[in-house]
TORPANU-986224 format. One record per residue (C-alpha): chain; x, y, z; residue in one letter. Coordinates in steps of 0.001 Angstrom, whole numbers, plus 524288, in hexadecimal, padded with zeros to 5 digits. Layout:
N
{r "A", {X, Y, Z}, "A"}
...
This chain:
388
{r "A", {0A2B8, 7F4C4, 95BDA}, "X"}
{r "A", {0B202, 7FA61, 957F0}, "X"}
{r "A", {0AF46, 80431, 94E97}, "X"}
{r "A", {0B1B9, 80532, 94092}, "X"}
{r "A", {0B722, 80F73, 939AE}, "X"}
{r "A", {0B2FA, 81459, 92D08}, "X"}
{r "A", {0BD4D, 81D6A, 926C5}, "X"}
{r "A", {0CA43, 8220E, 92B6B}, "X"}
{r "A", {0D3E8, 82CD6, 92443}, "X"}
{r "A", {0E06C, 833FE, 9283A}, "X"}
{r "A", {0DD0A, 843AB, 92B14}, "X"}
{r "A", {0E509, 84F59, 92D0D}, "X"}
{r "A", {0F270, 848A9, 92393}, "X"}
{r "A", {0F37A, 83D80, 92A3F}, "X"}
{r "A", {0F2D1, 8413B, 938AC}, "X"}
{r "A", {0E3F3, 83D23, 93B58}, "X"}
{r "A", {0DAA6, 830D5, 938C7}, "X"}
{r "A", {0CE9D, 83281, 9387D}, "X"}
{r "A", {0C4DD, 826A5, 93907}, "X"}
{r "A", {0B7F0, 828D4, 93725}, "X"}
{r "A", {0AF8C, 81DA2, 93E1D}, "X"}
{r "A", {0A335, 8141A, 93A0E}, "X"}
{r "A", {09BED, 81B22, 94307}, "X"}
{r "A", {09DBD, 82745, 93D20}, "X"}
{r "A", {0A63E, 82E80, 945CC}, "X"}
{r "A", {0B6A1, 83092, 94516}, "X"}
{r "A", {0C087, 83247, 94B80}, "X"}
{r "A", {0CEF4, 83875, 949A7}, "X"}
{r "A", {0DCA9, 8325F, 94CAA}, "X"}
{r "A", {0EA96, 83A49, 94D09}, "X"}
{r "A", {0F365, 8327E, 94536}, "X"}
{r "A", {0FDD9, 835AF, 94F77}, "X"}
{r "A", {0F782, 82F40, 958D6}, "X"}
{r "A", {0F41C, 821C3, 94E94}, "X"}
{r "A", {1013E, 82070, 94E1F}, "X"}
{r "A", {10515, 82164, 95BED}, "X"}
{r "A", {0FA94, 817BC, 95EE9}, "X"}
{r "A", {0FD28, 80E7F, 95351}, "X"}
{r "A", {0F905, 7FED3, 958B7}, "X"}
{r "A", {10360, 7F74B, 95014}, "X"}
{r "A", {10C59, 7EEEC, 9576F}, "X"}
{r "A", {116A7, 7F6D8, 95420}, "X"}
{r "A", {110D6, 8048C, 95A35}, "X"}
{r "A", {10814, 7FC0D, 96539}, "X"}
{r "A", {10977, 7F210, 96F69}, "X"}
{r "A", {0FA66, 7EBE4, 970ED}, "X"}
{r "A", {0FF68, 7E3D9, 97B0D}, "X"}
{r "A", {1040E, 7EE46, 984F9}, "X"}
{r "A", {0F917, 7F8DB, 97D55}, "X"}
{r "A", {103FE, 8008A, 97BCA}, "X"}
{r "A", {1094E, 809F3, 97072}, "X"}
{r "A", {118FF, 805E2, 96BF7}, "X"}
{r "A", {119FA, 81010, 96364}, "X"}
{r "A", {12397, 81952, 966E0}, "X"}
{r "A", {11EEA, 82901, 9685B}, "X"}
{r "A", {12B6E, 82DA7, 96247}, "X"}
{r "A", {128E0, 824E1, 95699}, "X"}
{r "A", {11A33, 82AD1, 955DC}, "X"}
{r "A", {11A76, 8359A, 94BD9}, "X"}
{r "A", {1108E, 8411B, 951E8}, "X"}
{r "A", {10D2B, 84877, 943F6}, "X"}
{r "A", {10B77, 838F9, 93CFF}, "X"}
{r "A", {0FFE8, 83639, 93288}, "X"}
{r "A", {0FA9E, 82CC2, 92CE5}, "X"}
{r "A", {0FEEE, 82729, 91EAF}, "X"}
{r "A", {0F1CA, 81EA3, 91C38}, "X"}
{r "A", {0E6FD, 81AA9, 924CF}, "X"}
{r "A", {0DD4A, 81183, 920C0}, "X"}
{r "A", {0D292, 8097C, 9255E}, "X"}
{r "A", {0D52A, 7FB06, 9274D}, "X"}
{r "A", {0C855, 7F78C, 92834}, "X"}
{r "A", {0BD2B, 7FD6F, 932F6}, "X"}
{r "A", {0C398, 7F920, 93F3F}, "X"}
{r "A", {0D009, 7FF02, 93A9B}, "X"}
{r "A", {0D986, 80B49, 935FE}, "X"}
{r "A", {0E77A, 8080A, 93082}, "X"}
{r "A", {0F111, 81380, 92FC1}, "X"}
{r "A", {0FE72, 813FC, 92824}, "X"}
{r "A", {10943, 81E7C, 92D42}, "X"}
{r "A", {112FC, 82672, 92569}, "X"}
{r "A", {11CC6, 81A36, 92AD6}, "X"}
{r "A", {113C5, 810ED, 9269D}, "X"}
{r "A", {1105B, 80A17, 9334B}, "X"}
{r "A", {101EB, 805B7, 9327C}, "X"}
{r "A", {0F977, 8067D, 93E61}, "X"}
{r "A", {0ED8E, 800E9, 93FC7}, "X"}
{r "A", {0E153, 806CB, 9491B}, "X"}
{r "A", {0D53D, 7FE90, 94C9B}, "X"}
{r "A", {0C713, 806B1, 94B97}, "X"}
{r "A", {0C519, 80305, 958E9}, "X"}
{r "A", {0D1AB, 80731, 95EED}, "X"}
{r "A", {0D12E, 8152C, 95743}, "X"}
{r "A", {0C37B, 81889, 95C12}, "X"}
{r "A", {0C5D1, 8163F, 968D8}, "X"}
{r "A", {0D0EA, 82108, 96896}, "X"}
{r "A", {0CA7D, 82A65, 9606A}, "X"}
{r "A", {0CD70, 83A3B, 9628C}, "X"}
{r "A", {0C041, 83EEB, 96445}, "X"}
{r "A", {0BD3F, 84522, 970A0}, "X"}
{r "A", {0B15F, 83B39, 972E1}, "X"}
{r "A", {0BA61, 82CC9, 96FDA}, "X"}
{r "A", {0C5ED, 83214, 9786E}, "X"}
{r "A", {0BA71, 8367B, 9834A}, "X"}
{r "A", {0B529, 8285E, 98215}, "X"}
{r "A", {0C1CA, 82121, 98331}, "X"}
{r "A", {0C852, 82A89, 98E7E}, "X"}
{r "A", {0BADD, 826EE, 995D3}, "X"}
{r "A", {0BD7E, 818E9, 9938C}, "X"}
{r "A", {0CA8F, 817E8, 996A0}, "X"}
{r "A", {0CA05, 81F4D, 9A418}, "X"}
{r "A", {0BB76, 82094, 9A802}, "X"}
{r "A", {0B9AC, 82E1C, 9AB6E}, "X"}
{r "A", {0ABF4, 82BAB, 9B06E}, "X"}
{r "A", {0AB1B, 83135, 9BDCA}, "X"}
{r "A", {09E4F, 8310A, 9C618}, "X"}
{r "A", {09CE2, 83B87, 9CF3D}, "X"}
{r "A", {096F2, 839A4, 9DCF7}, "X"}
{r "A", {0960C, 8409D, 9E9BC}, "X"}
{r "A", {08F48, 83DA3, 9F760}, "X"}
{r "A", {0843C, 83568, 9EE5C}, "X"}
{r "A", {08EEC, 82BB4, 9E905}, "X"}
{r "A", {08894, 81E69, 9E7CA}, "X"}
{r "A", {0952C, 816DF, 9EA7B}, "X"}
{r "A", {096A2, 80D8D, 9E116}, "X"}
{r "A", {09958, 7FF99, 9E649}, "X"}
{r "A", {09DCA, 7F1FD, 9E0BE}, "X"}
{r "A", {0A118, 7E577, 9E9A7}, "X"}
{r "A", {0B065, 7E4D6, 9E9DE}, "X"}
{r "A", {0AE50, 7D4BD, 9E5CA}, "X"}
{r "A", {0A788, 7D8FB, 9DA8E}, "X"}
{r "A", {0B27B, 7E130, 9D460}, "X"}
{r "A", {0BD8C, 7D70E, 9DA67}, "X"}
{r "A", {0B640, 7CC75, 9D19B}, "X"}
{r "A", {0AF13, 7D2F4, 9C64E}, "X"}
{r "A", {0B45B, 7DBD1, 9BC7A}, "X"}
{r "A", {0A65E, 7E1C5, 9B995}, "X"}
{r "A", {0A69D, 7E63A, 9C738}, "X"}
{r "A", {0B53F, 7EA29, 9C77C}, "X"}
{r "A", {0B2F4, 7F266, 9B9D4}, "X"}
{r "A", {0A6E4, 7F928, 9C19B}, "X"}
{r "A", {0AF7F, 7FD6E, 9CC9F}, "X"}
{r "A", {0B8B0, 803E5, 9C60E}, "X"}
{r "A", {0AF13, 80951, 9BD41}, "X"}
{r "A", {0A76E, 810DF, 9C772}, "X"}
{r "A", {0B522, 81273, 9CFA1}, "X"}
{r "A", {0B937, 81B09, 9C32B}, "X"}
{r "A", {0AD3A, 82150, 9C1D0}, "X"}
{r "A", {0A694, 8236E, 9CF4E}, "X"}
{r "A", {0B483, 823C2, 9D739}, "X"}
{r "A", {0B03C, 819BD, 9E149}, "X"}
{r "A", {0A9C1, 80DC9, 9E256}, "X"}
{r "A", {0A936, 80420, 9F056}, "X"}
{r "A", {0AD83, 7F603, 9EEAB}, "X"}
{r "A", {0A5F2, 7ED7B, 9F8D1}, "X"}
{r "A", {0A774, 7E0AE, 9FE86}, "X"}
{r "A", {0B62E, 7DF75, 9FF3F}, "X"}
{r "A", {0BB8E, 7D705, A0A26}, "X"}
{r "A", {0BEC8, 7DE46, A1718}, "X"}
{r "A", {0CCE1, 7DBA2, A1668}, "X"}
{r "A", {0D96F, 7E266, A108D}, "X"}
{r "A", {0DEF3, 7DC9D, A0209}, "X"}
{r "A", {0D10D, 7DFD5, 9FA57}, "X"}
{r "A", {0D848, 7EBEA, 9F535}, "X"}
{r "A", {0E283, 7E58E, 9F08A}, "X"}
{r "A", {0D85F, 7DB1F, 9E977}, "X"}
{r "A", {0D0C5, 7E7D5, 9E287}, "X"}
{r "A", {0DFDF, 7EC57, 9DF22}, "X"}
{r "A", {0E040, 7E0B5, 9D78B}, "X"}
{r "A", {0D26C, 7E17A, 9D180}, "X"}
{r "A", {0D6AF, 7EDBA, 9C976}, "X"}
{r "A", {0E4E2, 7EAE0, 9C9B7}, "X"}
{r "A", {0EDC8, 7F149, 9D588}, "X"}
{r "A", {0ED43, 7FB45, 9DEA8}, "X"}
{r "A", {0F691, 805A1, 9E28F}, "X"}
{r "A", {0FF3E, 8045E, 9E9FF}, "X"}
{r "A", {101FF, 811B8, 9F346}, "X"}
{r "A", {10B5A, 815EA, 9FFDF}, "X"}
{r "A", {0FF27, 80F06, A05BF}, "X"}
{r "A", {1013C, 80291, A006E}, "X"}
{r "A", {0F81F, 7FBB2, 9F812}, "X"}
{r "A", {0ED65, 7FBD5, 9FFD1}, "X"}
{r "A", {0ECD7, 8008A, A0D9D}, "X"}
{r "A", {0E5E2, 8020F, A1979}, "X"}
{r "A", {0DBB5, 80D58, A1E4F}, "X"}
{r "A", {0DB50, 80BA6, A2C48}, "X"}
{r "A", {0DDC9, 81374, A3872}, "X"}
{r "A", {0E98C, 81265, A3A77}, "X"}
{r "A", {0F4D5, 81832, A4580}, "X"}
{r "A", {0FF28, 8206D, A4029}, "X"}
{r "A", {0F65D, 82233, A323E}, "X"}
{r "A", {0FF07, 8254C, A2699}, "X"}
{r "A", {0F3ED, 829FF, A1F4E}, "X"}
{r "A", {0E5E9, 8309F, A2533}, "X"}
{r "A", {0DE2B, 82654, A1FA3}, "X"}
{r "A", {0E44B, 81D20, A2963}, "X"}
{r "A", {0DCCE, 824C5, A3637}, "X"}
{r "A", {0CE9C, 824F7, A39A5}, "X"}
{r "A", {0CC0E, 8327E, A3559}, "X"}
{r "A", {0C5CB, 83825, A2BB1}, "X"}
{r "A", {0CAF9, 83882, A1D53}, "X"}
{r "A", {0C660, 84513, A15E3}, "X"}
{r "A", {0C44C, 84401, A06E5}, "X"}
{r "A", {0D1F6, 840CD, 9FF4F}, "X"}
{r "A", {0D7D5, 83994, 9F5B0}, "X"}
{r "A", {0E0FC, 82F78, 9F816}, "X"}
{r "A", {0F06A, 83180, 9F490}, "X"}
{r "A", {0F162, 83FB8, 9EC98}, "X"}
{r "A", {0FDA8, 83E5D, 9F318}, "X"}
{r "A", {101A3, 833D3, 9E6C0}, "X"}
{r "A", {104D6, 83A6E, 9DA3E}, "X"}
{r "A", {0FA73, 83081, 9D578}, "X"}
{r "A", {0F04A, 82D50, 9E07A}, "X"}
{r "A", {0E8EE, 81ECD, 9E07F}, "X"}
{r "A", {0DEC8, 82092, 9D59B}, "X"}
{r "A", {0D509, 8184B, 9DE87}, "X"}
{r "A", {0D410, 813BD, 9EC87}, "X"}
{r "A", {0CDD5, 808F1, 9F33E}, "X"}
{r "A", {0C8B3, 807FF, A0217}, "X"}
{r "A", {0C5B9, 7FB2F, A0617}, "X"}
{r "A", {0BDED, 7FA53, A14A0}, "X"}
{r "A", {0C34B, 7EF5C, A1C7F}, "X"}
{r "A", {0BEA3, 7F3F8, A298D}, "X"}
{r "A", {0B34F, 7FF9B, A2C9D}, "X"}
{r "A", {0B421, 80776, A36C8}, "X"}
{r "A", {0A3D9, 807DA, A3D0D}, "X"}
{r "A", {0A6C1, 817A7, A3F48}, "X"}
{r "A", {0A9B6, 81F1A, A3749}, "X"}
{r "A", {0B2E0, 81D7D, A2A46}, "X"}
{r "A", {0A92B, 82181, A202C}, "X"}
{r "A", {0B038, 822A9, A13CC}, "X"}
{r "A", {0AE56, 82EF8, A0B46}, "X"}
{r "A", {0B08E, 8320A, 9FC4F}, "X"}
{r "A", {0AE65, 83E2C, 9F0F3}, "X"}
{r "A", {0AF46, 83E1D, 9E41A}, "X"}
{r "A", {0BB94, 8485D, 9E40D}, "X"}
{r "A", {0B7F1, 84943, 9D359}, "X"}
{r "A", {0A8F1, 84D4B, 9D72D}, "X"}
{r "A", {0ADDE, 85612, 9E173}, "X"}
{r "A", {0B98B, 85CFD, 9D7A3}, "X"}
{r "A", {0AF09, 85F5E, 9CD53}, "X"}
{r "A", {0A6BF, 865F5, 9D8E6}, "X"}
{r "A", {0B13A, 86DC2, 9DCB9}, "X"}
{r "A", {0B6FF, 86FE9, 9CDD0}, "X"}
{r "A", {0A77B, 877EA, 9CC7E}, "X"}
{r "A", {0A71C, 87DB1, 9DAC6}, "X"}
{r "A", {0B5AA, 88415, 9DAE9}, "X"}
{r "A", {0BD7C, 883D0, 9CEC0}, "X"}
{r "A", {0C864, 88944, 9D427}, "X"}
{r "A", {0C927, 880AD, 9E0BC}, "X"}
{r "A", {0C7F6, 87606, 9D5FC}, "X"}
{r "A", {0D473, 87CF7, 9CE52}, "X"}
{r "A", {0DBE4, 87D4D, 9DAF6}, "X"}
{r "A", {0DA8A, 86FDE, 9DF02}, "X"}
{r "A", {0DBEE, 86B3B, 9D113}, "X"}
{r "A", {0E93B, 872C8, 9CEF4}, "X"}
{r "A", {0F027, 87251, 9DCD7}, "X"}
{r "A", {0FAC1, 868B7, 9E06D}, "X"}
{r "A", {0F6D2, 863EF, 9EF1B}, "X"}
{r "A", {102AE, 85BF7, 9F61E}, "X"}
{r "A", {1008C, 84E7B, 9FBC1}, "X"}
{r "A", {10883, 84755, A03E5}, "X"}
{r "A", {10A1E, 83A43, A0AB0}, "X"}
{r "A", {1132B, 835C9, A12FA}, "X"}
{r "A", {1153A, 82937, A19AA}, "X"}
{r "A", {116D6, 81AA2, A1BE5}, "X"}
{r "A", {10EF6, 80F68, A179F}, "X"}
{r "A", {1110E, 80725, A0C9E}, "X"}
{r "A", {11E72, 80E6D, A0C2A}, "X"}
{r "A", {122EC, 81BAC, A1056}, "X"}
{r "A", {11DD7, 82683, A07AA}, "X"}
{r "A", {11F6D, 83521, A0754}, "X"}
{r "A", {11598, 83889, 9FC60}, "X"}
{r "A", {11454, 845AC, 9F6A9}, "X"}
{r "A", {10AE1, 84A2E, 9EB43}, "X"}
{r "A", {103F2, 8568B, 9E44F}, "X"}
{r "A", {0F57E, 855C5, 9DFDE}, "X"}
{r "A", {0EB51, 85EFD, 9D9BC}, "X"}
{r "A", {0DF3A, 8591E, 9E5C1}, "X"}
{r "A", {0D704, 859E0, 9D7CD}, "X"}
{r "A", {0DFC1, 85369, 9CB17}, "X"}
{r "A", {0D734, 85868, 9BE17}, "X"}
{r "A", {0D7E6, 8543E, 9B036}, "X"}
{r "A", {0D919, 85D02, 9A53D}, "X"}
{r "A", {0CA26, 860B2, 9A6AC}, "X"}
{r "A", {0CCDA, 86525, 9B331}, "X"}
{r "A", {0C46E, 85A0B, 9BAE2}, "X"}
{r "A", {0C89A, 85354, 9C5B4}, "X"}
{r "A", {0D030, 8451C, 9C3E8}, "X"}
{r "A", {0D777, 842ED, 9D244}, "X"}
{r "A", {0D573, 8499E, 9DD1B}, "X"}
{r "A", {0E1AE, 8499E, 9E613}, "X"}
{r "A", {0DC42, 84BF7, 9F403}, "X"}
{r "A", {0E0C7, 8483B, A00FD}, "X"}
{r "A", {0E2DD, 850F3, A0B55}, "X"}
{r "A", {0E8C7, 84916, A15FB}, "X"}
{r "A", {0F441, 846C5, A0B41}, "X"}
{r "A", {0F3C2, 85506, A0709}, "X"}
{r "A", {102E6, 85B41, A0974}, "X"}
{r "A", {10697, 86800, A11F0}, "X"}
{r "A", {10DC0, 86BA7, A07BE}, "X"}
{r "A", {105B0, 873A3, 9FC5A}, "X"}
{r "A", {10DA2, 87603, 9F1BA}, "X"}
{r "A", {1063B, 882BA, 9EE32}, "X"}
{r "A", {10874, 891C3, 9EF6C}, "X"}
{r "A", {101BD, 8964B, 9FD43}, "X"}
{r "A", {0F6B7, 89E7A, 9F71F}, "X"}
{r "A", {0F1A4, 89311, 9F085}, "X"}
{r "A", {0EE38, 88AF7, 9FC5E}, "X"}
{r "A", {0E458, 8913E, A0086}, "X"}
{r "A", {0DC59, 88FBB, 9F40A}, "X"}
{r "A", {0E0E9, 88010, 9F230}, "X"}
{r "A", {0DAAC, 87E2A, A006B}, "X"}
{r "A", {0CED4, 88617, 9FCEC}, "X"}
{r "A", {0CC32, 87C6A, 9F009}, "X"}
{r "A", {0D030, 86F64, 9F84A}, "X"}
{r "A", {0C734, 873EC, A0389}, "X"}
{r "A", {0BAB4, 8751A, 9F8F6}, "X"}
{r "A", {0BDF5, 869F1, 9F3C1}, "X"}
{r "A", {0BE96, 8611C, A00C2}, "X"}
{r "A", {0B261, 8674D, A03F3}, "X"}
{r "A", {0ABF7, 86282, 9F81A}, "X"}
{r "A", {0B124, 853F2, 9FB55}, "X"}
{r "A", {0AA92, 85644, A08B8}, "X"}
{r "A", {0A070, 85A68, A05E0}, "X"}
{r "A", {092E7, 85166, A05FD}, "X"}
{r "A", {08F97, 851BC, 9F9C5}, "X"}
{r "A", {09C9C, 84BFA, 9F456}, "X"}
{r "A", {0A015, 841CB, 9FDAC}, "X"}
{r "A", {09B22, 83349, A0034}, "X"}
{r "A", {09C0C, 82CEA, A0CFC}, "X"}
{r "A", {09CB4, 81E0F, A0ED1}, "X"}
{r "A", {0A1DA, 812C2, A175A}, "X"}
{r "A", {0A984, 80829, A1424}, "X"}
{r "A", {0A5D0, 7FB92, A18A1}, "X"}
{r "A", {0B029, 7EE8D, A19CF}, "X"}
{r "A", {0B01C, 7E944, A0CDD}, "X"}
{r "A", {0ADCB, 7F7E1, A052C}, "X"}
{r "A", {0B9AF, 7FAA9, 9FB6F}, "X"}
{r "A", {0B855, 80983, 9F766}, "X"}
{r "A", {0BE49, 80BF9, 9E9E8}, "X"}
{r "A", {0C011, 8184D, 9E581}, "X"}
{r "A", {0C530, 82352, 9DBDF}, "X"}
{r "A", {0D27E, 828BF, 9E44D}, "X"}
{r "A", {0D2F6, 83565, 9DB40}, "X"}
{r "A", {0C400, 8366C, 9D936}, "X"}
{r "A", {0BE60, 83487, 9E835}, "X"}
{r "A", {0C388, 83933, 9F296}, "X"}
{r "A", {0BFED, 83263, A00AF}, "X"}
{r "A", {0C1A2, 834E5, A0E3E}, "X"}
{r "A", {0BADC, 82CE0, A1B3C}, "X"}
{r "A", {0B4BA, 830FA, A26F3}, "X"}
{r "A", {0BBB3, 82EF2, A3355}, "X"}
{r "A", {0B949, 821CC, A3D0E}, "X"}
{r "A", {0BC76, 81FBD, A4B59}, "X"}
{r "A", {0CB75, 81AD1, A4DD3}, "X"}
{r "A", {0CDDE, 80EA9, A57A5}, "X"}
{r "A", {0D735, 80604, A5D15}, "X"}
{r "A", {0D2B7, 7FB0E, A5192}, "X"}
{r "A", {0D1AF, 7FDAE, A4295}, "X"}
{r "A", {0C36F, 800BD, A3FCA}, "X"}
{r "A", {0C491, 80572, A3153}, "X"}
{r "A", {0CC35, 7FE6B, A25C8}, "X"}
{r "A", {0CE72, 802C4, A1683}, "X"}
{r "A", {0D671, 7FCAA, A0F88}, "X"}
{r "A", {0DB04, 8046A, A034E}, "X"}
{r "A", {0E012, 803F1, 9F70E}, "X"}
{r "A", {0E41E, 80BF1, 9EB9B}, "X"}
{r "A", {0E36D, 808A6, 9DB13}, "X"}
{r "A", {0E693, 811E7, 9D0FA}, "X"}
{r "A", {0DDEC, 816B1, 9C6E8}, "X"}
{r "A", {0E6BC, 8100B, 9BAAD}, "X"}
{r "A", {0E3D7, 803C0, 9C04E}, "X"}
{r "A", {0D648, 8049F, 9C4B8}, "X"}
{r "A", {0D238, 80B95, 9B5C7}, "X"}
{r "A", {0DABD, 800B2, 9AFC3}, "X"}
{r "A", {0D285, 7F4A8, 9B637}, "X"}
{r "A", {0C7BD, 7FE10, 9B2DC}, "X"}
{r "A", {0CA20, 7FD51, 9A403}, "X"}
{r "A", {0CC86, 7EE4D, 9A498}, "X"}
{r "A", {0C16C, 7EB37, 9ABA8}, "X"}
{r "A", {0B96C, 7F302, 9A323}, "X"}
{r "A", {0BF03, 7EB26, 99700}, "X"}
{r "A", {0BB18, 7DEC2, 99D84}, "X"}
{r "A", {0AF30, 7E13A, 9A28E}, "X"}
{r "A", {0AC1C, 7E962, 99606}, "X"}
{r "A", {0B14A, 7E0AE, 98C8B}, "X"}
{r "A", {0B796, 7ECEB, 987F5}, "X"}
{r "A", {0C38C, 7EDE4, 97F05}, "X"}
């Protein structure tokens, strides 16, 4: 049901509306801000939902000459300049001010859920058909991918290109110095430590980018029988941990500007350099990337000398909270698995596996954004929803 409003007046000499709803309740609109987001033709393009007014033309200290109610569904304002601009019920209550409505549509427009886990995660797991062919299944995915920070496609084929197939389920992948997808193997002469038999401790992939891959996906082509467990932590679960245990490690690692580089030859030559907080925070102070990799992690510390000590103190506590048992879950990928998972949320790592003359372990891997993955999101949801 849209909902109907019931009386609606200009406050404060013009520079406020305030409509007062059928279900009792009201809300409060700038006029500055009417008038910037005016939906005539003349001030709005529906087809590209875009505004064509002009800031410059936008008057900051404007108010209303008459506003009046068209009929329930409906306000109608006239400006000093006479231009009329017309605002549906529907339209103005979904962009109220109130600290609840902007809550509401903030959570609906970005999904701020999360679900946090440690060594009990129950990992949550959808065959990779299902969301190739159905967009309930797809929508689910990316639901729980958002929320939980990982969720294991199964059933793929055993072969290289599937990647590129779930890149065009939610739109493209990115595209990086490693090309757009590439190979984790053993391999002689490795550009990159993931391409040995060793073992990979906790990280993140690519804090070396100013903007590192939003989410990642391993697909398992070939198991090795020993070894080659795969490991992952929820890095948020872990920050919040550490945020309680040791503010001020928290406050350093939050605040510091670690170098990254990367250097090399693959899909081109690259000589990458970079500076990231390991923990990005929002306003609130909680955690929303973590920037971790230590393989990747630069000689050069761009920080006076009687600080380092107390940066490596606060890293060291922190890796031992992603180590420890508690935090982290242990599993194996089998042929067929395609692990898809939050890039600044989770951090993984793998245990080692023997090295041979013959390729006994193959991931194939891939990298999206989270712009496109949240924007498939939202249009899945509208489908399967039958939302407007």
């Amino acid at each position: 049901m849209s909902p109907g409003i019931q009386k609606v007046e200009a406050l404060d000499a013009g520079h406020f509306v305030r409509v007062e709803w059928e279900d009792g309740s009201e809300s409060r609109y700038p006029c500055v801000w009417l008038r910037d987001n005016c939906q005539c033709p003349l001030c709005f393009l529906p087809s590209a939902g875009a505004r064509r007014l002009p800031f410059e033309d936008l008057d900051v200290n404007i108010a209303v000459k008459e506003v009046v109610l068209a009929d329930r569904k409906k306000i109608s304002i006239t400006w000093p300049d006479e231009h009329a601009s017309e605002y549906e019920a529907e339209w103005l209550k979904k962009r109220c001010f109130s600290e609840e409505a902007r809550a509401e549509m903030q959570a609906d427009l970005f999904l701020p859920e999360r679900q946090y886990w440690g060594s009990d995660l129950q990992l949550p797991k959808i065959p990779f058909e299902e969301v190739m062919s159905n967009d309930e299944s797809a929508y689910k995915w990316l639901c729980t991918l958002k929320k939980v920070g990982i969720v294991l496609l199964t059933g793929a084929a055993t072969r290289q290109g599937e990647l590129i197939k779930l890149g065009h389920r939610i739109g493209f992948l990115r595209l990086t110095f490693y090309g757009p997808t590439w190979q984790v193997q053993d391999k002689a002469d490795a550009n990159n430590v993931a391409y040995t038999t060793g073992k990979l401790c906790f990280h993140t992939d690519y804090p070396v980018l100013h903007h590192p891959p939003g989410v990642q996906f391993l697909h398992c082509i070939k198991q090795t029988a020993a070894g080659g467990e795969s490991e992952v932590v929820d890095g948020f679960h872990v920050c919040n941990k550490l945020k309680k245990q040791n503010p001020e490690a928290y406050q350093i690692l939050s605040s510091t500007a670690v170098d990254y580089t990367d250097v090399g030859v693959d899909y081109c030559d690259f000589a990458v350099h970079c500076k990231q907080r390991i923990i990005d925070i929002d306003s609130r102070g909680q955690a929303v990337r973590i920037n971790y990799n230590n393989a990747t992690r630069d000689a050069v510390f761009d920080i006076p000398a009687e600080k380092v000590r107390p940066f490596y103190a606060a890293l060291k506590e922190f890796n031992d909270l992603l180590n420890s048992a508690e935090h982290k879950f242990t599993y194996k990928l089998k042929p067929g698995d395609i692990v898809t998972f939050d890039n600044w949320r989770v951090l993984h790592g793998r245990q080692s596996y023997p090295s041979g003359s013959e390729v006994t372990r193959h991931l194939e891997g891939a990298y999206a954004d989270w712009d496109v993955v949240l924007s498939r999101l939202r249009l899945l949801r509208k489908r399967v929803l039958n939302r407007d």
